[in-house]
C-alpha positions in Angstrom: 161.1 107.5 129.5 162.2 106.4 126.2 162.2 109.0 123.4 159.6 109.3 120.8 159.4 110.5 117.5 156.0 111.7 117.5 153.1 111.9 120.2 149.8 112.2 118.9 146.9 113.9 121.0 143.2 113.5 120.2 140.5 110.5 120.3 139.9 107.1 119.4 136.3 105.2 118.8 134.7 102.0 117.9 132.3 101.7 114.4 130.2 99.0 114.4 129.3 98.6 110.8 126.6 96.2 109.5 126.3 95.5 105.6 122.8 95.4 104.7 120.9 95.0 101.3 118.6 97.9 102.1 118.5 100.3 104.8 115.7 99.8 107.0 112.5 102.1 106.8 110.7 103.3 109.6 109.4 100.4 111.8 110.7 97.9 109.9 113.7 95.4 110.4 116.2 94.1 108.0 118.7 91.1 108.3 122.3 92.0 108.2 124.5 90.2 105.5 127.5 90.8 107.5 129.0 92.9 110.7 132.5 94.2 111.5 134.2 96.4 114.1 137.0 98.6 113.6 139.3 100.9 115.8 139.2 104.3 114.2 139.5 107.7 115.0 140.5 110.7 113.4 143.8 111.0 115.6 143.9 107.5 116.6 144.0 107.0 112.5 147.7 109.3 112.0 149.5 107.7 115.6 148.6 104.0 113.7 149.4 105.4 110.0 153.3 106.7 111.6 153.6 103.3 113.5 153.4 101.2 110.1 156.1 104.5 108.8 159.0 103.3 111.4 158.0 106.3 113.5 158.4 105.8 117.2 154.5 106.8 118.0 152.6 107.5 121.3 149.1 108.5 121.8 147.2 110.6 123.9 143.3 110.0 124.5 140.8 108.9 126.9 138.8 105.4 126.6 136.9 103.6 128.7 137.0 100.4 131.0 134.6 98.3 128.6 135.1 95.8 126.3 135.1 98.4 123.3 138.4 100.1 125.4 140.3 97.1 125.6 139.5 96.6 122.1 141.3 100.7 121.3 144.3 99.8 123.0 144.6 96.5 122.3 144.8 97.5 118.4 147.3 100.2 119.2 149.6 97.9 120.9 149.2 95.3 117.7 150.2 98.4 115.6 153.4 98.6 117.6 151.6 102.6 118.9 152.9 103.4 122.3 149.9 103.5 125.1 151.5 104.5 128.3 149.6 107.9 128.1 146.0 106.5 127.2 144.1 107.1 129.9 141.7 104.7 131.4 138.5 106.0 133.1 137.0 103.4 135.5 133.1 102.5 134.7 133.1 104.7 131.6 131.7 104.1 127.8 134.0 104.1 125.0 132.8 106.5 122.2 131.1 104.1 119.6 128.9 104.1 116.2 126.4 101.8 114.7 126.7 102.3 110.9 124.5 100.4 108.6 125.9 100.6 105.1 123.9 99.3 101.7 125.0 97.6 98.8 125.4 101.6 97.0 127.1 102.9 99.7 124.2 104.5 101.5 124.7 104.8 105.0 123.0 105.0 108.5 125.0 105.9 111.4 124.0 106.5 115.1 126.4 107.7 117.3 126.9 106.4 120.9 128.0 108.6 123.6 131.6 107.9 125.6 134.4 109.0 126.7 137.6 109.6 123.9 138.9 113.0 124.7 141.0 114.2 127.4 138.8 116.7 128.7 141.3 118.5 130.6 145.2 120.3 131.1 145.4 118.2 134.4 145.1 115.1 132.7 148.1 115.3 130.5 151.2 113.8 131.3 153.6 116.2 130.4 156.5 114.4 130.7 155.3 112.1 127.8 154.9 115.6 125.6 158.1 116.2 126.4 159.2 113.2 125.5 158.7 113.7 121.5 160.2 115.4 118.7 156.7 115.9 117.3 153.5 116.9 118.7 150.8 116.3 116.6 147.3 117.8 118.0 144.3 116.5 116.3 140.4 117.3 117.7 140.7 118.0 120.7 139.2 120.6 124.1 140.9 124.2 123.6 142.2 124.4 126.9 144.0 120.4 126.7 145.6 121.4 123.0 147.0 124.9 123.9 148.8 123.6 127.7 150.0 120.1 125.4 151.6 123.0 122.4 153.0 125.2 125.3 154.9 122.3 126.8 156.2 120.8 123.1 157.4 124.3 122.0 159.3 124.3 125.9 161.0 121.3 124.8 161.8 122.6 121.4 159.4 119.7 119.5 157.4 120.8 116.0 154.1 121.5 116.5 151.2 119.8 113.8 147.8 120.7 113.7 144.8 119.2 112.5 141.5 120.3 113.9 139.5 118.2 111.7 136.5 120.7 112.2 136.4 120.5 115.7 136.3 124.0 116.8 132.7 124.5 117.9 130.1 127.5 117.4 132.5 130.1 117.8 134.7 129.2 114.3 138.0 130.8 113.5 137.7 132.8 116.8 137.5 129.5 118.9 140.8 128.2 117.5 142.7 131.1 116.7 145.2 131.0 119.4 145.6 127.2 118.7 146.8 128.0 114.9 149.1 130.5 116.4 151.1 128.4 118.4 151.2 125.5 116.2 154.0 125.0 113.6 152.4 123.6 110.7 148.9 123.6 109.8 146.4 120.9 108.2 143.8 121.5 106.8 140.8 120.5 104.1 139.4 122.3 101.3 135.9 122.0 103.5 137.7 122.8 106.6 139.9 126.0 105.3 136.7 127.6 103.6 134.3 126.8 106.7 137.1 128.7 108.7 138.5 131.6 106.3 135.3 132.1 104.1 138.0 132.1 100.8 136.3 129.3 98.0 139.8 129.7 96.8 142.7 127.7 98.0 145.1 130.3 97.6 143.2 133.3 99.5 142.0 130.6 102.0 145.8 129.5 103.0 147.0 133.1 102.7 144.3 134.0 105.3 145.3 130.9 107.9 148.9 131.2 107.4 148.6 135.3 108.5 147.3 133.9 111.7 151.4 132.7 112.6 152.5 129.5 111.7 155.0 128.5 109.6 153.5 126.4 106.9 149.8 125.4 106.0 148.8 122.6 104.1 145.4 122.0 102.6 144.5 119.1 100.9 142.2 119.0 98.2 141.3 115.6 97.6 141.7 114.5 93.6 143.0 117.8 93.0 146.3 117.5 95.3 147.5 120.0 98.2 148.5 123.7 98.4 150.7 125.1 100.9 152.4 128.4 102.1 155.4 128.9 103.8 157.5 131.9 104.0 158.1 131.5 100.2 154.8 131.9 99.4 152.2 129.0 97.7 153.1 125.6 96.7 150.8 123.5 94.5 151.4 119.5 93.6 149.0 117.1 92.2 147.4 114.0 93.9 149.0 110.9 92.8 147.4 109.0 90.0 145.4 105.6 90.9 143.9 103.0 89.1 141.1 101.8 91.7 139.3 104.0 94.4 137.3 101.9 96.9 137.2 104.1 100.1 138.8 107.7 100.6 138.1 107.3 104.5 140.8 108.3 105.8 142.7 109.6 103.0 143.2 112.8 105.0 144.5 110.6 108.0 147.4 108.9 105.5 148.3 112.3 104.0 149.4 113.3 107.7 151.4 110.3 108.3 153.3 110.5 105.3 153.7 114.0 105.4 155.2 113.7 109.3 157.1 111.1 108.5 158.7 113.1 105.8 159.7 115.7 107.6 161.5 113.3 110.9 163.3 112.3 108.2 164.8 115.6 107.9 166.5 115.6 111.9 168.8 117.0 113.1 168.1 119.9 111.1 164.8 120.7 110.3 165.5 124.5 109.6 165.4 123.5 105.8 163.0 121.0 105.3 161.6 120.4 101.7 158.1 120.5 102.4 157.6 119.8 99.5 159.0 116.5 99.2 156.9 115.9 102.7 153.7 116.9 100.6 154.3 114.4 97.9 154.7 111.7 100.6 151.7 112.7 102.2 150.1 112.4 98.8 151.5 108.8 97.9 150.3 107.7 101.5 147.1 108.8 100.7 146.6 107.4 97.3 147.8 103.8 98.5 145.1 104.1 101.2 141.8 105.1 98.9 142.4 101.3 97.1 141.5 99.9 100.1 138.2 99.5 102.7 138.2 101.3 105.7 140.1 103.9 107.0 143.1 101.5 108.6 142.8 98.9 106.5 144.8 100.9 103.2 147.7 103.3 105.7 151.5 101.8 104.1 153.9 100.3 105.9 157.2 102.3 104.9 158.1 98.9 102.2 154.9 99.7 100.5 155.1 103.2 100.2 158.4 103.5 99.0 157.8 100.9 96.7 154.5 103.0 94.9 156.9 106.0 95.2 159.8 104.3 93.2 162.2 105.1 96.4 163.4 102.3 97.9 165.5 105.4 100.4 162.6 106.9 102.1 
């Protein structure tokens, strides 16, 4: 098997999004002006987001057999995302949503059951873990995350971890071990307080970076990112724009750019400057918010080293 730079592990869904003039009230019916479908996915978002960075991506998720599947992995394969380890499940649903969306922005989603996660250890191919420098873990089962960071840390690969709020009724203490193991840590501003309690950046990446690993990043939307390493905190600001049309995904961009950063810093990651990987991570996310949709606005490595005056990256 061919080398990657990064696998990403996690889950990847249809929206079905239908522009409206006026959400529908109860019992009643409205005409649609327009309807779209687009891949997304938390996960599925950041393997996409490295692929348009020149980063040998892979992806690791479950769809189904349907129409809305061969949809998923179609639009990996377009993005140039590596599928081999996308598993297929025979007669299943693909995780969907119906989202109605006004002319303010109001929305009305439903949510559609499927399958999208790999729902156990057995089904990973651990070869293909192997087979990166990078593991990068968004949402995903306990059990599947901690067997996929034991085999990358065997194989000497950097650890990423986004839980993107998926770590059920039991909070910090359902993930805990998870942040252990994992090398660097990202999180948001909602996310780090929902799972430290601290309202202040600072205290709240103290508290996650006591738990063991070796950086944490929280973004803070308009107000930038804060980290902590074993130097202590690091603040930068968010990258001026002059238009804002959708920060879907913004969080989704940041990771790319920020990963890609730090590939760049092979063979010897040992010093990385994660702080020129944060201010990356912050360009890629300020190119995306001028654009609809959370796919539509991830750079290509031309356009983001263009906004950041770097035509090196």
């Amino acid at each position: 098997m061919n080398s990657l730079d990064v696998v990403v592990l996690g889950g990847a869904a249809v929206d079905r999004v239908a522009q409206v003039n006026r959400l529908p009230a109860r019992d009643s019916v409205v005409l649609a002006c327009a309807q779209h479908r687009f891949a997304v996915g938390s996960a599925a978002n950041v393997a996409v987001g490295l692929a348009r960075l020149a980063c040998r991506a892979g992806f690791i998720g479950r769809v189904g057999d349907d129409p809305d599947g061969v949809f998923l992995r179609q639009a990996f394969q377009e993005e140039g995302v590596d599928t081999r380890a996308l598993l297929v499940h025979e007669g299943a649903t693909t995780v969907s949503c119906f989202i109605a969306v006004d002319g303010q922005g109001e929305r009305s989603i439903v949510a559609l059951p499927g399958v999208s996660l790999i729902e156990t250890a057995e089904g990973l191919d651990l070869a293909y873990v192997r087979a990166a420098r990078v593991l990068y873990v968004g949402p995903s089962y306990p059990d599947v995350a901690q067997a996929a960071m034991t085999e990358a840390h065997a194989s000497r690969s950097m650890v990423f971890y986004a839980p993107s709020g998926a770590w059920g009724p039991d909070g910090l203490a359902g993930i805990s071990h998870l942040i252990q193991q994992c090398d660097v840590l990202l999180v948001s501003r909602t996310e780090a307080e929902a799972l430290t309690g601290c309202y202040h950046p600072e205290q709240a990446v103290t508290s996650l970076h006591s738990l063991g690993p070796r950086v944490v990043v929280e973004t803070l939307g308009a107000a930038g990112v804060i980290m902590q390493d074993e130097r202590g905190h690091t603040a930068l600001p968010s990258r001026t724009v002059t238009r804002v049309r959708d920060t879907t995904g913004a969080g989704d961009a940041f990771a790319a750019g920020f990963i890609a950063s730090f590939l760049g810093s092979f063979p010897d990651h040992s010093t990385v400057d994660w702080a020129a990987a944060a201010r990356q991570g912050c360009a890629a996310a300020a190119v995306k918010i001028g654009y609809l949709g959370a796919r539509n606005g991830l750079p290509t490595r031309e356009t983001l080293a263009h906004f950041m005056g770097d035509l090196t990256i």
